[in-house]
N, C-alpha and C positions, 0 to 999 in steps of 0.2 A: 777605202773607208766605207762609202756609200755598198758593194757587196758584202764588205760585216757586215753593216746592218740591214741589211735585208737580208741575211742567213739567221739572225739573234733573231727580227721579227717574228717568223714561221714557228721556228721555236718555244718563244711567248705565247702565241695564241696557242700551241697546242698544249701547253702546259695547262693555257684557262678553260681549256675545252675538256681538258681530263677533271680539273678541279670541281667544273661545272657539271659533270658526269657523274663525279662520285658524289656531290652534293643533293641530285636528283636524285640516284638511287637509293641516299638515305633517306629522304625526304619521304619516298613511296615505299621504303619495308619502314619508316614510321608512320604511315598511314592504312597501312596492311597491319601492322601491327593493331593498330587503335580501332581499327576494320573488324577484326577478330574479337578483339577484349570485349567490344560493343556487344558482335554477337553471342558472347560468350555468358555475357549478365547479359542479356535483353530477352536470349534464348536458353541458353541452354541450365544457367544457373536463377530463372528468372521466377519459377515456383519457391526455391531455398529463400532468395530475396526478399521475393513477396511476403514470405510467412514475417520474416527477419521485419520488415520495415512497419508491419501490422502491428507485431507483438511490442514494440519500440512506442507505437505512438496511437494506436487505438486503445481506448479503456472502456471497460464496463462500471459504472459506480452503482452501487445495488441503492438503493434511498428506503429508508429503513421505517416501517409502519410504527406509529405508536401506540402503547397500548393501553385498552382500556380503563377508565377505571372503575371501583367498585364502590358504590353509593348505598347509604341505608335508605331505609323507608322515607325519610322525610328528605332524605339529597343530600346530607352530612357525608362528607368524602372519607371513607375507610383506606380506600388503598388508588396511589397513586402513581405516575412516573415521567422521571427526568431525563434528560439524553445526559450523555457523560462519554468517555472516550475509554477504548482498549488499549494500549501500546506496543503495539505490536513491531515487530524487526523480520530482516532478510538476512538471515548467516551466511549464506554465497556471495552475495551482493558485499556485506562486513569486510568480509575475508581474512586477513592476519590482523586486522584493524582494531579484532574484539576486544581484546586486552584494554587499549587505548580507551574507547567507547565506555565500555562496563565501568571502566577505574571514576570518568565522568558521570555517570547516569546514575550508579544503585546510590550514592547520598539524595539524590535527586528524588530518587522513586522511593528511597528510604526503603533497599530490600538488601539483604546482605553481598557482599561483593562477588560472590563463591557463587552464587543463586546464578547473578547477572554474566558472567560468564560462564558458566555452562551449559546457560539458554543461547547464548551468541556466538560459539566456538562453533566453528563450520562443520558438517558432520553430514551425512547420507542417510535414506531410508530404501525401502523396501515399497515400490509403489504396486498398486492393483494386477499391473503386467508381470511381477515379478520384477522388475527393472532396476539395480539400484540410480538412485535420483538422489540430486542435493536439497537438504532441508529450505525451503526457501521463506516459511513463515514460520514464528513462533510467536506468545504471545507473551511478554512480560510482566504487564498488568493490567487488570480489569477495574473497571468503577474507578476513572482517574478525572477528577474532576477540571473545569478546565484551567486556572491557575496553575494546577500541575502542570498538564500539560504544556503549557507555554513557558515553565521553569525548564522542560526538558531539552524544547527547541531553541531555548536562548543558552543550554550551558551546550547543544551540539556545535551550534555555530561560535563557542571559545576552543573545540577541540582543535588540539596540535598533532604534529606527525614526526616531530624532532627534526623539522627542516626550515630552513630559511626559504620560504614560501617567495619572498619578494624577488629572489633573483631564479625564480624555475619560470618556465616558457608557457606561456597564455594554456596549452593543451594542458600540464599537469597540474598549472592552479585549480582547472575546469574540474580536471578528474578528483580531485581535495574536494572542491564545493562539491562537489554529486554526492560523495561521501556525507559531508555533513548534513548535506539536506536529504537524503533519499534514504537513509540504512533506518532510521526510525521513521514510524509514521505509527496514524492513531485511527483506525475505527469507530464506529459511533456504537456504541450500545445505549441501554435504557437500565437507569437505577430505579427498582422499585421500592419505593418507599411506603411507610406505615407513619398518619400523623397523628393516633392516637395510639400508638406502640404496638403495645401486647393488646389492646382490647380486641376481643374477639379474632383472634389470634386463631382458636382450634377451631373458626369455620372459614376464616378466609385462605388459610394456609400462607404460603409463601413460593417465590418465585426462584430457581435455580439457574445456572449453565449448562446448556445442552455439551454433550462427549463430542469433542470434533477431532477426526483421525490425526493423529500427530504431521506437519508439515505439510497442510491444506491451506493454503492463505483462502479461508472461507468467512462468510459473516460468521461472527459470534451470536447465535441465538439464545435467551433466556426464555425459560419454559414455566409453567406452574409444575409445582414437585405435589402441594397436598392443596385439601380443602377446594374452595370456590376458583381461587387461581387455579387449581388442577382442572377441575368439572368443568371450568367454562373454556378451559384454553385456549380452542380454534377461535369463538367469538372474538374473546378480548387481544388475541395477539395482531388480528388484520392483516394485508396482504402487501407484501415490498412492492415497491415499486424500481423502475433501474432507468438509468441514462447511457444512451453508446453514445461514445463521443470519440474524440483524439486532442492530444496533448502535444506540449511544444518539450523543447529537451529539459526545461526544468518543469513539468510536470504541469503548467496551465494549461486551461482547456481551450482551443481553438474553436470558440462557439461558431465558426459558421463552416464547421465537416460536423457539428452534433446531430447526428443519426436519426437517434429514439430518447423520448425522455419522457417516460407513463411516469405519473405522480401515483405514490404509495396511499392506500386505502386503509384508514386507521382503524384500530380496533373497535368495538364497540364497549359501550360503559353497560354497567350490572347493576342494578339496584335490587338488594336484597333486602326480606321482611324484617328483618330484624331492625331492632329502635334502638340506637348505639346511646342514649340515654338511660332507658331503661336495661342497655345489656351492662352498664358501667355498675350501676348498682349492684344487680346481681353476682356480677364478679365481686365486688366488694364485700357484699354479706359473705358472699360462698366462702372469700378470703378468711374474712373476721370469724366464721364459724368455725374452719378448720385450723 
């Protein structure tokens, strides 16, 4: 009995001794493994990376000059301006989503449904290299006050996907809210306005939208088209100013990686000879005579 077991003994160990060998050797080609992956993103893939984790969470916000206004002789305000929001969206970004979105948004924006998606149907351009590229900004509406605006962001976040949300796993809830909160966003532009209308209307002109190349996610600039808004335009428009910063995954700003943040240099105001008193009249006679 006692020579059994000390023949089974021998045996045992070397079975734990193979067990304990093979457990080693996985242990270090998993460590050679993780050896490699490391230097693989550290070194060799760590330029694609880098760009990758920049474009992800560094932002440029441009901060937008305002612009001047236009004063008569005695200070009476002729022509003024409001900030107000653009609407603008990402079609790549959307992706088969448009349908859904558009069906939600154009009673909102109050623009026909037809409009609304065939601004947000994902589509490609033709960029400066020749290159085709996907559309990644368009702009759906301009001069959108902000009530609007806060209508839009409150019917994005009722938008559905025709699924039962409560039993999908924490990643594809995440990837739904990114949707609802990231496929629209708003730019700031400036409404210009007129608080005496038409008066003097054929010497202050009026203020238009500059041509910006289709799928540039660029500011929206307004320009003088005629009149004094034309002649005075570099004055009155002023200099943007911008902030570099970075952002967390939903889009807040991590104030303490903020870069740069120059403050915008506003336009200057115009005071022209004219006496909007005495220019009301003369409209009037000129009216009543003709």
């Amino acid at each position: 009995m006692r020579k059994k077991q000390a023949i089974i003994q021998p045996v045992v160990i070397a079975r734990q001794v193979r067990w304990l060998c093979f457990f080693t050797v996985c242990l270090l080609a998993g460590f050679v493994f993780l050896g490699y992956r490391l230097y693989e993103i550290q070194v060799v893939q760590h330029e694609e990376l880098g760009e990758k984790a920049r474009d992800n969470t560094e932002r440029v916000f441009v901060r937008e000059s305002r612009r001047g206004d236009i004063r008569d002789i005695r200070g009476n305000l002729l022509a003024t301006s409001k900030t107000v929001h653009a609407v603008c969206a990402d079609p790549d970004f959307i992706g088969t989503n448009y349908l859904a979105i558009a069906s939600l948004i154009s009673p909102v924006l109050q623009m026909p449904l037809e409009s609304v998606v065939e601004k947000l149907k994902p589509r490609t351009r033709i960029n400066a290299k020749g290159e085709s590229v996907p559309v990644k900004f368009v702009c759906l509406k301009r001069k959108v006050e902000d009530d609007e605006w806060k209508r839009v962001q409150a019917a994005m976040m009722q938008l559905t996907f025709g699924v039962n949300e409560s039993k999908l796993k924490d990643r594809e809830k995440a990837a739904y809210d990114r949707i609802r909160a990231r496929s629209l966003y708003a730019l700031p532009e400036e409404l210009r306005y007129y608080p005496n209308e038409t008066l003097g209307a054929h010497v202050l002109g009026y203020v238009g939208a500059d041509e910006r190349p289709a799928g540039e996610a660029k500011d929206l600039e307004s320009v003088g088209k005629e009149g004094m808004e034309f002649a005075l335009n570099d004055a009155l428009t002023g200099i943007q100013g911008w902030r570099q910063t970075e952002t967390d995954s939903k889009r807040h700003e991590m104030v303490v990686y903020r870069e740069q943040d120059v403050a915008p240099k506003d336009g200057l105001n115009a005071v022209l000879t004219i006496d909007s008193g005495v220019q009301h009249i003369v409209e009037d006679e000129i009216a009543t005579a003709f």
